[in-house]
PDB file of the backbone (N, CA, C, O) and the ligand in Angstrom, with CONECT records:
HET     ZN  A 101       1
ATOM      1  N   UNK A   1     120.405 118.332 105.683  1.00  0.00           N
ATOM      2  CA  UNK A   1     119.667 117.637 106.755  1.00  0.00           C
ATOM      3  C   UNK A   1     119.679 118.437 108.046  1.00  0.00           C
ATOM      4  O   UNK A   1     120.708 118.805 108.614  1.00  0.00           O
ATOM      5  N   UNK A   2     118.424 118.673 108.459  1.00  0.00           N
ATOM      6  CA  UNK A   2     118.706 119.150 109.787  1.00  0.00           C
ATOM      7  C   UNK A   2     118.794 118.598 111.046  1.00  0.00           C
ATOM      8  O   UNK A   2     117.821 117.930 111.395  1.00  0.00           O
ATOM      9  N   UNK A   3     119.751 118.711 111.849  1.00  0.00           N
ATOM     10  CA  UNK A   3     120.048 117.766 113.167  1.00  0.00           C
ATOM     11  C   UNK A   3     119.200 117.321 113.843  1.00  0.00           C
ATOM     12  O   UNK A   3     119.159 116.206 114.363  1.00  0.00           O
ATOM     13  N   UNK A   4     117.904 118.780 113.923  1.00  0.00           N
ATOM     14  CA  UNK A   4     117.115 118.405 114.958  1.00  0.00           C
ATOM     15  C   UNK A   4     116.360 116.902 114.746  1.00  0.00           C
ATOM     16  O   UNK A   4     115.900 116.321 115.730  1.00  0.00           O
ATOM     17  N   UNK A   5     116.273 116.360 113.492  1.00  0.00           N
ATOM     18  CA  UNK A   5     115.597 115.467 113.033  1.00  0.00           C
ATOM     19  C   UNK A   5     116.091 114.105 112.712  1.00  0.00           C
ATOM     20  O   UNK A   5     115.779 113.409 111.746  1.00  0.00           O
ATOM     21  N   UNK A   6     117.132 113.768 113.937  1.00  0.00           N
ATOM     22  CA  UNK A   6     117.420 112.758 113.947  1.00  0.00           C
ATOM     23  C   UNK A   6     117.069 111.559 114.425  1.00  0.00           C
ATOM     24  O   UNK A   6     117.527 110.416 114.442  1.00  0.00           O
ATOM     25  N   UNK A   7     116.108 112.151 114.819  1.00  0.00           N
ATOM     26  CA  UNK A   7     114.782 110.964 115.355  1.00  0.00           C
ATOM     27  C   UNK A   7     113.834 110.666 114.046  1.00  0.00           C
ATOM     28  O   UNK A   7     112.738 110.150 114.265  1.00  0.00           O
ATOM     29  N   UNK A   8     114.156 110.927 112.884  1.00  0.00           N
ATOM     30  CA  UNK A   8     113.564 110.737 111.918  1.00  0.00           C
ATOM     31  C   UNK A   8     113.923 109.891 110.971  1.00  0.00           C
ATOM     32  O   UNK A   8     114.321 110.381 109.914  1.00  0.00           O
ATOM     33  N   UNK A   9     113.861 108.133 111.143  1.00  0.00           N
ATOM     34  CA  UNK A   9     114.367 107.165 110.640  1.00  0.00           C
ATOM     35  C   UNK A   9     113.850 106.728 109.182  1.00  0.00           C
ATOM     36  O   UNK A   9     112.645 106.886 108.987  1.00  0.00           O
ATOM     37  N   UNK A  10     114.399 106.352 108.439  1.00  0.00           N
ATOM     38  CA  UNK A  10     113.503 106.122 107.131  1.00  0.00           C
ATOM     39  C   UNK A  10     113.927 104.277 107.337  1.00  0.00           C
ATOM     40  O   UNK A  10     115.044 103.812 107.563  1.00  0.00           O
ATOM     41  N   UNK A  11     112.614 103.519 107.164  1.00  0.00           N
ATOM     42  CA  UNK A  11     112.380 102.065 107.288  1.00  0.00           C
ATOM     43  C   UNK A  11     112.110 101.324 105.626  1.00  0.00           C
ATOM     44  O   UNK A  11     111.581 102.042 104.776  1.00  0.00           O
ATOM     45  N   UNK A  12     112.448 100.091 105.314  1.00  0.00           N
ATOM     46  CA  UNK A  12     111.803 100.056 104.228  1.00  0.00           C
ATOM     47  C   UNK A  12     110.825  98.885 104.703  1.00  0.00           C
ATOM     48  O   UNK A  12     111.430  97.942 105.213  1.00  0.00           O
ATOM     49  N   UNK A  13     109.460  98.755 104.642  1.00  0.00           N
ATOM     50  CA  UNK A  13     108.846  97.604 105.103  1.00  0.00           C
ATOM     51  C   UNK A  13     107.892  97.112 103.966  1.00  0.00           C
ATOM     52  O   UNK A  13     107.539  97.899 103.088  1.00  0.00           O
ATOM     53  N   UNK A  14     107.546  96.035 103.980  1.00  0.00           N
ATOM     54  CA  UNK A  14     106.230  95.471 103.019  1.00  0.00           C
ATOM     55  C   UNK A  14     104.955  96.293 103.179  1.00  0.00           C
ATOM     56  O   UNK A  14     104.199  96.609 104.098  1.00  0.00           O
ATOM     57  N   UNK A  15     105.057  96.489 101.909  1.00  0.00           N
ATOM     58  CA  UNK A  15     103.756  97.187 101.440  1.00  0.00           C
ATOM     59  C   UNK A  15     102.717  96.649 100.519  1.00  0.00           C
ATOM     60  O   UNK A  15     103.138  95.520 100.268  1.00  0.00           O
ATOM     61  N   UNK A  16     101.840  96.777 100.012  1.00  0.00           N
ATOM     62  CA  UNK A  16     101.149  96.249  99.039  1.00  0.00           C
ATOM     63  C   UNK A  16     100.357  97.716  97.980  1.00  0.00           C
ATOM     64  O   UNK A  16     100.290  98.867  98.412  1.00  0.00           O
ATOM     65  N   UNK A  17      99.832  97.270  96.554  1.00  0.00           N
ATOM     66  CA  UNK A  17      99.885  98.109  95.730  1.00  0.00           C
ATOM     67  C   UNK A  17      98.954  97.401  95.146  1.00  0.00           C
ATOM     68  O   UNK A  17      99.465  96.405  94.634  1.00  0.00           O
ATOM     69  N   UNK A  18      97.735  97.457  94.974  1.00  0.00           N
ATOM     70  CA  UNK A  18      96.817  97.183  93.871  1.00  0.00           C
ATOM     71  C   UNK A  18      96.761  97.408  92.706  1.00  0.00           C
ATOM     72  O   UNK A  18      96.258  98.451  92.288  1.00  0.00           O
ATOM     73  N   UNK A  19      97.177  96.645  92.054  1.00  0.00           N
ATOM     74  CA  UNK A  19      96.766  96.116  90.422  1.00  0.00           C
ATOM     75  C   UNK A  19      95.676  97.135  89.577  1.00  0.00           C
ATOM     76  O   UNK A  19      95.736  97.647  88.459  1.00  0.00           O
ATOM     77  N   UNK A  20      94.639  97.172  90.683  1.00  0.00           N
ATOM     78  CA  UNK A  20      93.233  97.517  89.878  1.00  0.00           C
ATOM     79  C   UNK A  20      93.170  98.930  89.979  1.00  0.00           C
ATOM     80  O   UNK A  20      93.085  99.444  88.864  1.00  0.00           O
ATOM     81  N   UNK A  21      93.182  99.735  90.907  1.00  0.00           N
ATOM     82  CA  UNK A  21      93.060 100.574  91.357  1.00  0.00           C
ATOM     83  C   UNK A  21      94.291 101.586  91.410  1.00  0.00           C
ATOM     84  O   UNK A  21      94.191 102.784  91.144  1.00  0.00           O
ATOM     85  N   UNK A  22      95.634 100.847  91.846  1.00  0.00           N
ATOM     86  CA  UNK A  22      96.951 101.874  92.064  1.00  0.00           C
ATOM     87  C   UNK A  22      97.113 101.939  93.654  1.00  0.00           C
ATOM     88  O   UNK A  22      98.228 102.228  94.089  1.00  0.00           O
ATOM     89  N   UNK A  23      96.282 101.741  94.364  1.00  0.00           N
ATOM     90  CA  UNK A  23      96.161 101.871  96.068  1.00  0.00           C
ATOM     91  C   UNK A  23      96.995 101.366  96.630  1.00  0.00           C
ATOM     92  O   UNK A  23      97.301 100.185  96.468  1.00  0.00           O
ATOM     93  N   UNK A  24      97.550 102.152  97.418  1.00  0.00           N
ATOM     94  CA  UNK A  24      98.932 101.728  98.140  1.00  0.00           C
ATOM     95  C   UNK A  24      98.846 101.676  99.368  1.00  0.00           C
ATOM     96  O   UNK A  24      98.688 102.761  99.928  1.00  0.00           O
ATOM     97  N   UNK A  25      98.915 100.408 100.247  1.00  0.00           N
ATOM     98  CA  UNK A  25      98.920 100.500 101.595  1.00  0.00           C
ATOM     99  C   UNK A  25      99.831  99.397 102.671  1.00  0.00           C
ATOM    100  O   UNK A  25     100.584  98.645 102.051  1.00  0.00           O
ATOM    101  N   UNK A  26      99.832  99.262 103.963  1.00  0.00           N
ATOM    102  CA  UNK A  26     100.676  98.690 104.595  1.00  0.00           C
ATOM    103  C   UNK A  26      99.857  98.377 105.498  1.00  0.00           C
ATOM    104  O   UNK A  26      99.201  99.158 106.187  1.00  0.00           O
ATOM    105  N   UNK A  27      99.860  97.002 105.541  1.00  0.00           N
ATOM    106  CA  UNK A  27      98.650  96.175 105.864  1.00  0.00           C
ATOM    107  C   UNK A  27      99.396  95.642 107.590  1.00  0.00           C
ATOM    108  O   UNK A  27     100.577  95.445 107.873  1.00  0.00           O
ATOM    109  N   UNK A  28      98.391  95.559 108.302  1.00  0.00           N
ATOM    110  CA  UNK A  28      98.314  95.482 109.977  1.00  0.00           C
ATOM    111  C   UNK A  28      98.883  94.308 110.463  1.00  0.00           C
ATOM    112  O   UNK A  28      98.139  93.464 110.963  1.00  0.00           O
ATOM    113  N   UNK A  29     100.153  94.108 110.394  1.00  0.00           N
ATOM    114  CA  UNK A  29     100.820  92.923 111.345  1.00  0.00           C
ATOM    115  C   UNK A  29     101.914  93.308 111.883  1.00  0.00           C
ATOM    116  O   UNK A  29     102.315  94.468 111.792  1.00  0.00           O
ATOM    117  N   UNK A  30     102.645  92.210 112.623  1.00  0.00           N
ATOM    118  CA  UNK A  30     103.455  92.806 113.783  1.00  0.00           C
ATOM    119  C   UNK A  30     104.719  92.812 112.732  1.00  0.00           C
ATOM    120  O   UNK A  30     105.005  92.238 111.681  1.00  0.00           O
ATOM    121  N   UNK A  31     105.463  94.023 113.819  1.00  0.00           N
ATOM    122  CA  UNK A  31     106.515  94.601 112.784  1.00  0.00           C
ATOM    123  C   UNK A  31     107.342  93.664 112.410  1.00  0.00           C
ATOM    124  O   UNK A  31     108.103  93.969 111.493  1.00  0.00           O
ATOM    125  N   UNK A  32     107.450  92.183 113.026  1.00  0.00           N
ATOM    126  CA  UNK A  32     108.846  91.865 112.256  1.00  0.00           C
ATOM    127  C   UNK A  32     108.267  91.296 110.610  1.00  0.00           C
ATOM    128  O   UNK A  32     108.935  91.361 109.578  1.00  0.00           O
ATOM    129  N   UNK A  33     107.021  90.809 110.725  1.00  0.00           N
ATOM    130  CA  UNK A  33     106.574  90.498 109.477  1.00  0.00           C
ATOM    131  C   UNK A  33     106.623  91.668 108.660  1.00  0.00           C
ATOM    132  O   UNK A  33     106.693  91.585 107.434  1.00  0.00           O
ATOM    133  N   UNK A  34     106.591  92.746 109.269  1.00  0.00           N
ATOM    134  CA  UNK A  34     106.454  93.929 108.044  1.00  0.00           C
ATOM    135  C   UNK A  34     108.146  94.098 107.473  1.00  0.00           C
ATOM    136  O   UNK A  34     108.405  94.660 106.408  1.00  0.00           O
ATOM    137  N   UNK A  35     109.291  93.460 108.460  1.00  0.00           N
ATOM    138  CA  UNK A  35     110.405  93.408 107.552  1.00  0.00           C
ATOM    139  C   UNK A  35     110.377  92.260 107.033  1.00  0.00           C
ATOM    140  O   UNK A  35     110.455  92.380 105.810  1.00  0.00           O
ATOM    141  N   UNK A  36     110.295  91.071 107.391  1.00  0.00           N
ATOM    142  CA  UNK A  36     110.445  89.945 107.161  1.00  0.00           C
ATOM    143  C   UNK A  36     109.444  88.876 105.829  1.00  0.00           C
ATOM    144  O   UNK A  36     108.726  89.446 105.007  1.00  0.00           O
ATOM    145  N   UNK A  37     109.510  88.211 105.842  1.00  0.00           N
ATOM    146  CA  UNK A  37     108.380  87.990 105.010  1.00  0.00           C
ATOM    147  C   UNK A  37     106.794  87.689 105.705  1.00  0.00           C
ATOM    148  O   UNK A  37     106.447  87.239 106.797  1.00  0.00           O
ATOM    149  N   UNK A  38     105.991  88.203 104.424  1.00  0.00           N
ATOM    150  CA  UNK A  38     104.864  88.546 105.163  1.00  0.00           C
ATOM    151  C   UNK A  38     103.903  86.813 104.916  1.00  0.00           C
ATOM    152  O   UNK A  38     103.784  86.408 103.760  1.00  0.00           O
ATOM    153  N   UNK A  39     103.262  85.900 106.186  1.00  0.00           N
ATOM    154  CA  UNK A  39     102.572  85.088 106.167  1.00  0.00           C
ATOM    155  C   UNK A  39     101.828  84.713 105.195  1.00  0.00           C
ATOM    156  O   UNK A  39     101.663  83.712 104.498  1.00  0.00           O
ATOM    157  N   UNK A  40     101.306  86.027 105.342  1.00  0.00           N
ATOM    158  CA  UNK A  40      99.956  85.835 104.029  1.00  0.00           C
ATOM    159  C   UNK A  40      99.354  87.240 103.445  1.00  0.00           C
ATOM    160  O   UNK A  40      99.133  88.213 104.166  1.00  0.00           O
ATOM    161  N   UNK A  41      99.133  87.207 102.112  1.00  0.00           N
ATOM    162  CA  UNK A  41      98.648  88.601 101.966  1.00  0.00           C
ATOM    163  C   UNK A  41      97.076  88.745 102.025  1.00  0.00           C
ATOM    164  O   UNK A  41      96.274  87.812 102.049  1.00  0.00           O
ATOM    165  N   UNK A  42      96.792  90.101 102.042  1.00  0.00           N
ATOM    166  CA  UNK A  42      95.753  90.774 102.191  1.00  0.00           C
ATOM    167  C   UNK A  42      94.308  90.235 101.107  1.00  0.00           C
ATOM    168  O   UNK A  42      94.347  90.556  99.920  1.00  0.00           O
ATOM    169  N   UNK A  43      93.710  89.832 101.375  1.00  0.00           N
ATOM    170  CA  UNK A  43      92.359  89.024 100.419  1.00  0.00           C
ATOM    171  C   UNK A  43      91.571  90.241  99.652  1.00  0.00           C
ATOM    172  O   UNK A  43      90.918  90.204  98.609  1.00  0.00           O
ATOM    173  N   UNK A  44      91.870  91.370 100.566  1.00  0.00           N
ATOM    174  CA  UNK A  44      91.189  91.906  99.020  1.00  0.00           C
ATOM    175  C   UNK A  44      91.702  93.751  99.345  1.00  0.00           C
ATOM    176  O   UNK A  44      91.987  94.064 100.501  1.00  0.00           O
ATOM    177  N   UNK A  45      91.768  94.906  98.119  1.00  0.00           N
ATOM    178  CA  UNK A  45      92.038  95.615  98.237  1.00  0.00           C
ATOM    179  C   UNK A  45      91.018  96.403  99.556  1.00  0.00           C
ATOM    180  O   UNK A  45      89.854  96.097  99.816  1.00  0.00           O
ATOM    181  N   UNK A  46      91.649  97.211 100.078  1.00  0.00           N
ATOM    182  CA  UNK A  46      90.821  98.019 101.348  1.00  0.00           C
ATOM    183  C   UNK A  46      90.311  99.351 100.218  1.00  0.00           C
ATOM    184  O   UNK A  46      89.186  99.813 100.407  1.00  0.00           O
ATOM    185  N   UNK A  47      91.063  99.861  99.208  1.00  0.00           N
ATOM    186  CA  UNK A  47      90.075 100.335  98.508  1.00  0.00           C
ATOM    187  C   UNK A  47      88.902 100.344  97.364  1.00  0.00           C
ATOM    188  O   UNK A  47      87.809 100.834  97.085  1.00  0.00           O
ATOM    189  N   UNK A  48      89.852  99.506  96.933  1.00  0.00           N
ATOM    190  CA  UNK A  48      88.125  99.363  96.090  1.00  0.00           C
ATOM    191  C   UNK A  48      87.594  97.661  96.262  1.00  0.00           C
ATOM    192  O   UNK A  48      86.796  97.089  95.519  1.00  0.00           O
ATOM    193  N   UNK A  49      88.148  97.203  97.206  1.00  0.00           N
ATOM    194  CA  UNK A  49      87.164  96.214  97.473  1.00  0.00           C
ATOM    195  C   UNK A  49      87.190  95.188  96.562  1.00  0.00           C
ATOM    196  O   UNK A  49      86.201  94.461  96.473  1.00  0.00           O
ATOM    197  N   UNK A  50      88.678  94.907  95.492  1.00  0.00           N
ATOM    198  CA  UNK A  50      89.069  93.919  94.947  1.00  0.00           C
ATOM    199  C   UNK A  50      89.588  92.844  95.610  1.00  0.00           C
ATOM    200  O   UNK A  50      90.498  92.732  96.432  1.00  0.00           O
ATOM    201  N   UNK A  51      88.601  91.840  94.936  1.00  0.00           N
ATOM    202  CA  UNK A  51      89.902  90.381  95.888  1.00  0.00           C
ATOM    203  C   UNK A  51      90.337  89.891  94.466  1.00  0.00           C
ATOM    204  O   UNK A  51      90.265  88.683  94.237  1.00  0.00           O
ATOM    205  N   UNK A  52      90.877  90.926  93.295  1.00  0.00           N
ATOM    206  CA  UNK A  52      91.574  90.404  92.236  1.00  0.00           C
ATOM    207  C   UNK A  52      92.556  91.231  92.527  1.00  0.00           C
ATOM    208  O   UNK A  52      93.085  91.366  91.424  1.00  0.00           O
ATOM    209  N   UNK A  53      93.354  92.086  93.508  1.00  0.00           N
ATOM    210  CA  UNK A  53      94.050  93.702  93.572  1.00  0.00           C
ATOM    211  C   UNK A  53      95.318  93.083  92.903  1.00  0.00           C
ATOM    212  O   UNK A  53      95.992  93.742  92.111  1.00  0.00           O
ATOM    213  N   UNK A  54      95.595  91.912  93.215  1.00  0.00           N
ATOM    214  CA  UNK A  54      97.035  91.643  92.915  1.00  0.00           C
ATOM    215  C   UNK A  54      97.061  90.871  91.503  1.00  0.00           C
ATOM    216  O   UNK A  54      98.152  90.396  91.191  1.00  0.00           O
ATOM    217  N   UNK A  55      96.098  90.710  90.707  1.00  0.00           N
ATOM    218  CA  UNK A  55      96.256  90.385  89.389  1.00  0.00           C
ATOM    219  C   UNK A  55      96.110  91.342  88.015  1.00  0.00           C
ATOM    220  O   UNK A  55      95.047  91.926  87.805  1.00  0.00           O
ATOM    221  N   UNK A  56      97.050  91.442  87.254  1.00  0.00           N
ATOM    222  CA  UNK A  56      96.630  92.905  86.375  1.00  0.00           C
ATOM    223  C   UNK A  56      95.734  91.981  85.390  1.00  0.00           C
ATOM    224  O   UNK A  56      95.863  90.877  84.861  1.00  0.00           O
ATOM    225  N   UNK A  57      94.905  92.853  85.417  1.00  0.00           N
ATOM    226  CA  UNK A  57      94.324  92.464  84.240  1.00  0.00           C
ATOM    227  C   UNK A  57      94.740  92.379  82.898  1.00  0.00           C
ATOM    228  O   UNK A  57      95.415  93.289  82.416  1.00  0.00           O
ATOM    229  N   UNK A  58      94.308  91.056  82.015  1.00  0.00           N
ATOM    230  CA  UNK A  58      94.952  90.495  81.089  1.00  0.00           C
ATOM    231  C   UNK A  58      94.988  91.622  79.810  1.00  0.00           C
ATOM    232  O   UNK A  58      96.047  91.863  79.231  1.00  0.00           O
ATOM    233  N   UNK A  59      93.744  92.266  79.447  1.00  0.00           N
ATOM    234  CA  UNK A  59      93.649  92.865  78.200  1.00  0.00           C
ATOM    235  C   UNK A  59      93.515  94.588  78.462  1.00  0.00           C
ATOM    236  O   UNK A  59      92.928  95.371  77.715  1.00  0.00           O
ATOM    237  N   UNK A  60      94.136  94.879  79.567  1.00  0.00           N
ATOM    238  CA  UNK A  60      94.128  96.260  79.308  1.00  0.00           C
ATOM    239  C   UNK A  60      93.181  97.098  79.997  1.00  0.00           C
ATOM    240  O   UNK A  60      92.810  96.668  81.089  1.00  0.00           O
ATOM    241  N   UNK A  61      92.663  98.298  79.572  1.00  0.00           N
ATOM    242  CA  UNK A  61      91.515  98.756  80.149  1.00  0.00           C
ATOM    243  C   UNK A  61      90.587  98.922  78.982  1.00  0.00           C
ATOM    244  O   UNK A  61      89.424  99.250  79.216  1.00  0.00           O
ATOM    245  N   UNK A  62      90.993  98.726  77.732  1.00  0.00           N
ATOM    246  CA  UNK A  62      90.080  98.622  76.522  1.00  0.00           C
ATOM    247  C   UNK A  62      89.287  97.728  76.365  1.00  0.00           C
ATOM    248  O   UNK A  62      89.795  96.608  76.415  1.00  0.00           O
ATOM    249  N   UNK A  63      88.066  97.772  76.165  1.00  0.00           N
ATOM    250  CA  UNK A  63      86.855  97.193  75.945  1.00  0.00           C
ATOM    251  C   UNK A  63      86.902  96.950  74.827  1.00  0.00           C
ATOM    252  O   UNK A  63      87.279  97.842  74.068  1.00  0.00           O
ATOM    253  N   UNK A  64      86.471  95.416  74.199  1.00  0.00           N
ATOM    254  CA  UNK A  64      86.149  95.084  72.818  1.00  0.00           C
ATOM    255  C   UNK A  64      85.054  95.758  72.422  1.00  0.00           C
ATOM    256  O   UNK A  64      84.058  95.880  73.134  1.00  0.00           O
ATOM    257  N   UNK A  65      85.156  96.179  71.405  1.00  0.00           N
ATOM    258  CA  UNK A  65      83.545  96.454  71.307  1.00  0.00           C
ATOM    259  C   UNK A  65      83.434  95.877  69.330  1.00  0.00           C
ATOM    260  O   UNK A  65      84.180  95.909  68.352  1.00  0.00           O
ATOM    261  N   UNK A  66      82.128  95.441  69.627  1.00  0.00           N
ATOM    262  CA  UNK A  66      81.902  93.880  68.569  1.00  0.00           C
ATOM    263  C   UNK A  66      80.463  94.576  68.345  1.00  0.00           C
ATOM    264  O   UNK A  66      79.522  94.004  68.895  1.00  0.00           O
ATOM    265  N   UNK A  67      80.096  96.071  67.395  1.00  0.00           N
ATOM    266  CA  UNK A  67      78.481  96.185  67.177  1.00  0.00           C
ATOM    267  C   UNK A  67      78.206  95.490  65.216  1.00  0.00           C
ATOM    268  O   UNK A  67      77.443  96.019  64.407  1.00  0.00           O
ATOM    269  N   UNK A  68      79.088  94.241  64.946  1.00  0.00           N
ATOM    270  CA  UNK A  68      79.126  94.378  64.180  1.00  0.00           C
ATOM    271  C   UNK A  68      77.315  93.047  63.868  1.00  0.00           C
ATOM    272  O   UNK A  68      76.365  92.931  63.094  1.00  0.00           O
ATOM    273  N   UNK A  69      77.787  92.524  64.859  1.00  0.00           N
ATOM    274  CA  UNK A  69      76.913  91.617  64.987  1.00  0.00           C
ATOM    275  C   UNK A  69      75.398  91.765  65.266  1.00  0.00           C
ATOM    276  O   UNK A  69      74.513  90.910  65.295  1.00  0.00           O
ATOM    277  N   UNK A  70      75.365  92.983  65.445  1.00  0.00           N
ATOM    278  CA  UNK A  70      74.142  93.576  65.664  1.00  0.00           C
ATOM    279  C   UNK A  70      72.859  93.835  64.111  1.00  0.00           C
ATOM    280  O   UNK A  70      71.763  94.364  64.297  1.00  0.00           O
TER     281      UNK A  70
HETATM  282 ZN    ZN A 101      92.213  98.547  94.662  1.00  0.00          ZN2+
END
């Protein structure tokens, strides 16, 4: 470690992580909520624009595919 960098604190605060995407970010409120618990979360991912970010999807990323019926 170098001394000079003791102004260099490591914090652990609430973050959020999308489901859909993998997007990782730390959403805009005042700091004690960012230690504390957070009010309310974020309605939809800031990157791809999911308001499902926080649910994984049930079946995977595999597509049924059914050409039997055809
Ligand atoms: Zn996302």
């Amino acid at each position: 470690m170098n001394n000079k960098e003791k102004y260099k604190i490591k914090k652990v605060v609430n973050a959020f992580k999308c489901l859909r995407c993998g997007h990782e970010w730390i959403p805009r409120v005042e700091l004690s909520q960012l230690e504390g618990e957070l009010k309310e979360k974020p309605r939809i991912c800031p990157n791809c624009k999911s308001a499902y970010w926080d649910l994984e999807k049930k079946n995977g990323t595999k597509k049924e595919v059914k050409n039997n019926g055809k």
